[in-house]
C-alpha positions as CSV (number, residue, x, y, z in Angstrom):
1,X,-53.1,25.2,10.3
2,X,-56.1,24.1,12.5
3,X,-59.0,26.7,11.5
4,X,-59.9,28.1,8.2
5,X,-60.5,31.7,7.6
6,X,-63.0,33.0,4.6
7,X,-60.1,33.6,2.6
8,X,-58.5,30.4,3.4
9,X,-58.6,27.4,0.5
10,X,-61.2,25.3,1.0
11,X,-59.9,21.3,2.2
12,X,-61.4,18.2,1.9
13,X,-59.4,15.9,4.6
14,X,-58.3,12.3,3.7
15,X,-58.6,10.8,6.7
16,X,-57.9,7.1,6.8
17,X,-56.0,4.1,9.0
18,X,-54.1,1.9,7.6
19,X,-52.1,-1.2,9.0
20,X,-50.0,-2.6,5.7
21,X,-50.2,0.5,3.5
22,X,-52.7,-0.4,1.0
23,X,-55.5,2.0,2.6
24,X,-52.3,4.1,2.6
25,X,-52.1,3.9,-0.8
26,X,-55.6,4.6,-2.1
27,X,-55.3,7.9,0.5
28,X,-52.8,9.0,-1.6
29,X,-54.7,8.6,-5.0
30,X,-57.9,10.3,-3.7
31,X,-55.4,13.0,-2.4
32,X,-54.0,13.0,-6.0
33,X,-58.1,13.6,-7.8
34,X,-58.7,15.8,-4.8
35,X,-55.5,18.6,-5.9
36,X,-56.3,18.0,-9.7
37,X,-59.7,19.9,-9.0
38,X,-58.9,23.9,-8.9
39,X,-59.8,26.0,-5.9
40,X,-59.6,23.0,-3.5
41,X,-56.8,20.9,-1.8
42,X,-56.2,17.8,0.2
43,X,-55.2,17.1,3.3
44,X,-54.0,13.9,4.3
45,X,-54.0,12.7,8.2
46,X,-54.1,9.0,9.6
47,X,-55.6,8.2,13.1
48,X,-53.1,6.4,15.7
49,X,-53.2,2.7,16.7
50,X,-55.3,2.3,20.1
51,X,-53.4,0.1,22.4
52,X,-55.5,-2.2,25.6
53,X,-52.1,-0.7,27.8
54,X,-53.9,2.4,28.9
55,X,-50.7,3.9,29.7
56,X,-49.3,3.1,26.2
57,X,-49.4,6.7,24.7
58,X,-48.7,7.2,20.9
59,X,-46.0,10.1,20.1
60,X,-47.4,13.5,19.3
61,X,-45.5,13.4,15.8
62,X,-45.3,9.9,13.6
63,X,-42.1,8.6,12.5
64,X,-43.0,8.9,9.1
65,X,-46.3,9.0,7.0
66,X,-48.8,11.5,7.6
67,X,-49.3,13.3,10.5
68,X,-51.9,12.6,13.1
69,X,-55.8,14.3,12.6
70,X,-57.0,16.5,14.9
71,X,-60.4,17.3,15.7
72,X,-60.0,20.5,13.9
73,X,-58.8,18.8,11.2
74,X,-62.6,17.9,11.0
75,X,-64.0,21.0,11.9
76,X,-62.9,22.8,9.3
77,X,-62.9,20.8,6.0
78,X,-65.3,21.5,3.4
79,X,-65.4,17.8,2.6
80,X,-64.1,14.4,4.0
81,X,-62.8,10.7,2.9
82,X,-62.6,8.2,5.7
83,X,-60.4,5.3,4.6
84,X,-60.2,1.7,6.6
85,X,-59.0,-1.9,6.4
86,X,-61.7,-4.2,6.9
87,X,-61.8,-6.0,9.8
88,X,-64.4,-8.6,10.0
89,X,-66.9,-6.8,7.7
90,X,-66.2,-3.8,9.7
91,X,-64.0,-0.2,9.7
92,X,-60.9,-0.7,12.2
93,X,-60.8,-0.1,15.8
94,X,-58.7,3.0,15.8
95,X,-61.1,5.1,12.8
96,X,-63.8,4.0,15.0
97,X,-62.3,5.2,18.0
98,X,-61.8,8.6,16.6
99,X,-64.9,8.8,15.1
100,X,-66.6,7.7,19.2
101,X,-64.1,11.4,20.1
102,X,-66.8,13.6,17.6
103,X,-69.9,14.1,19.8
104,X,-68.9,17.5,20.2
105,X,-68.7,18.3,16.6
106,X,-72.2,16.7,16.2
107,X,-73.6,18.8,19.3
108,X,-72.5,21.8,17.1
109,X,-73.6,20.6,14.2
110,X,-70.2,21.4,12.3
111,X,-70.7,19.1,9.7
112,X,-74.2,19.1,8.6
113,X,-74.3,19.3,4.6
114,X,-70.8,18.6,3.9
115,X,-69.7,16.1,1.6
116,X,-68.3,12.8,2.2
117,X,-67.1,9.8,1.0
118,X,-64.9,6.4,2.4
119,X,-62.6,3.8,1.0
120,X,-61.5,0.1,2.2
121,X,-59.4,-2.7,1.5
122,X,-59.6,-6.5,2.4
123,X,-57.3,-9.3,1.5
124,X,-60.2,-11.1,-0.5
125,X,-62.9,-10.2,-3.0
126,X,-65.8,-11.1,-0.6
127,X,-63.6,-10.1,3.0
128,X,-66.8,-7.8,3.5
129,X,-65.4,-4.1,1.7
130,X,-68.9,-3.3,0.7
131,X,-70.1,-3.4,4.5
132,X,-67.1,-1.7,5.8
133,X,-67.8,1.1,3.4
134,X,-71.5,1.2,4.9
135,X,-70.4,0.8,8.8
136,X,-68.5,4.2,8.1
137,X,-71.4,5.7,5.8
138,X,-73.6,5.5,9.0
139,X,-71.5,7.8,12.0
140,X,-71.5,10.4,8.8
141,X,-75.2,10.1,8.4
142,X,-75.3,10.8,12.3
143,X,-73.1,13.9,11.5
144,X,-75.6,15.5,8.9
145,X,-72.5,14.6,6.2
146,X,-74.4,13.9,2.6
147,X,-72.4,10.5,1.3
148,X,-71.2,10.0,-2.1
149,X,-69.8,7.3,-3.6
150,X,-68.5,6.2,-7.2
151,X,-71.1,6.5,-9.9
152,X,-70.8,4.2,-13.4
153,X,-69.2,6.9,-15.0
154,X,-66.4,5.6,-13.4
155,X,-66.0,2.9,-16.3
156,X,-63.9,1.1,-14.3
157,X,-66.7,-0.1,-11.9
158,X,-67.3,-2.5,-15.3
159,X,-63.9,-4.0,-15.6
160,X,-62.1,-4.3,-12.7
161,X,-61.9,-7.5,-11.7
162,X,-60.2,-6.9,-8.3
163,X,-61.3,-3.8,-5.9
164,X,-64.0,-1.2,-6.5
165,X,-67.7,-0.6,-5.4
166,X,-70.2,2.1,-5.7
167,X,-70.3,2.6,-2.2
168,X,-66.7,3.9,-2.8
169,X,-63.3,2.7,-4.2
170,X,-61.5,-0.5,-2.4
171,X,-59.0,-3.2,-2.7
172,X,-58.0,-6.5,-2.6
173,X,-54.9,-6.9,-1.4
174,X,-54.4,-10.8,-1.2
175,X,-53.9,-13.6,1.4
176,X,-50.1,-12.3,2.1
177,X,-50.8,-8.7,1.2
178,X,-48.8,-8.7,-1.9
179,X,-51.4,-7.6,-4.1
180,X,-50.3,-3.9,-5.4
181,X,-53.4,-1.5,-6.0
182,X,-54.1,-1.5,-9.9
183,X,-54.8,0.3,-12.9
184,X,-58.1,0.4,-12.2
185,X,-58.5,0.7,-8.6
186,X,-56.6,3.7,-8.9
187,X,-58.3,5.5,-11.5
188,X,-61.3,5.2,-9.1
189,X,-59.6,6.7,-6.3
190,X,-58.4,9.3,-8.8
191,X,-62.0,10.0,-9.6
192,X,-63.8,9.8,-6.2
193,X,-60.9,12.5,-5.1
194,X,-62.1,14.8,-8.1
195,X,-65.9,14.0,-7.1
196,X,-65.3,14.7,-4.0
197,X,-63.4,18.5,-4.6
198,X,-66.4,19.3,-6.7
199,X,-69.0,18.4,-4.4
200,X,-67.2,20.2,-1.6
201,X,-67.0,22.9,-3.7
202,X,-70.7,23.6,-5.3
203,X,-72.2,22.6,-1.5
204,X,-69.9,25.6,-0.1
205,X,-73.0,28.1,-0.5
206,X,-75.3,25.6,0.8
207,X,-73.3,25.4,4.6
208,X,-73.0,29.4,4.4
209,X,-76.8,30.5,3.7
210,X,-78.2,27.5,5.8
């Protein structure tokens, strides 16, 4: 389904790129928080590697995982949660690249006062999440999008001792990788998916009477 319909459940879309599967991973959590919240669901969709070949197309339909977003995808949610590696204290080429694809959506305003939110993961405590989560903040500011990330009610901010900001939830995957997301970095991803359905719910009236 590419368009909603006033009868239609309300999404927020999990949109994310991930190389190794950790970003994967925490996708999949916020997914989880996002269906716990009634009147709401998720939709998970990943962005396709960009390849310097210009004739190098990717198929329409992934092998496996979720499928690919379109720009409907984006249109029509009620709520969003961009999701990237970090790559040099940045989001990842191909998030970006989608993201460069959405000047039409912000000539039509479509997203003004939605909510939105973002998610990383590096393979070291300091690998710069905290700036990736702020290089994405900014394209949604552009859109109108209102950011939220994880407050302190999320305990965990105050024990974990790997992943996890207030900018959103993240993780530290390790030099090789190996690193499995934990307890705690997936009870935040657990609640920014709940914080997320609620917003997108409650701002619903706002984007209908503006």
């Amino acid at each position: 389904m590419s368009a909603t319909t006033p009868d239609a459940t309300p999404y927020v879309l999990v949109l994310y790129y991930s190389r190794h599967g950790a970003t994967r991973t925490l996708a999949e959590q916020i997914a989880a928080g996002i269906e716990s919240i009634s009147g709401v669901e998720a939709r998970l969709r990943r962005v396709p590697e960009i390849s310097a070949t210009c004739e190098q197309t990717e198929p329409e339909i992934p092998d496996s995982g979720a499928m690919y977003v379109e720009l409907d995808d984006l249109r029509h949610c009620s709520g969003l949660a961009l999701g990237s590696p970090t790559r040099f204290g940045n989001m990842a080429a191909p998030l970006k690249y989608f993201l460069d694809s959405t000047s039409e959506l912000w000539m039509n305003g479509a997203l003004i006062d939605k909510p939105a939110t973002a998610f990383s993961a590096s393979s070291s405590l300091h690998g710069g999440q905290e700036t990736t989560l702020i290089t994405m903040l900014i394209p949604l500011l552009h859109h109108g999008m209102v950011y939220a990330g994880v407050p302190y009610s999320a305990t965990e901010l105050l024990e974990t001792t790997q992943g996890g900001t207030p900018y959103g939830t993240t993780h530290v995957s390790g030099k090789r990788g190996d690193n499995d997301v934990d307890d705690n970095e997936q009870r935040l991803a657990l609640a920014q998916g709940k914080r997320i359905a609620r917003l997108a719910l409650a701002m619903q009236p706002l984007r209908e009477t503006k």
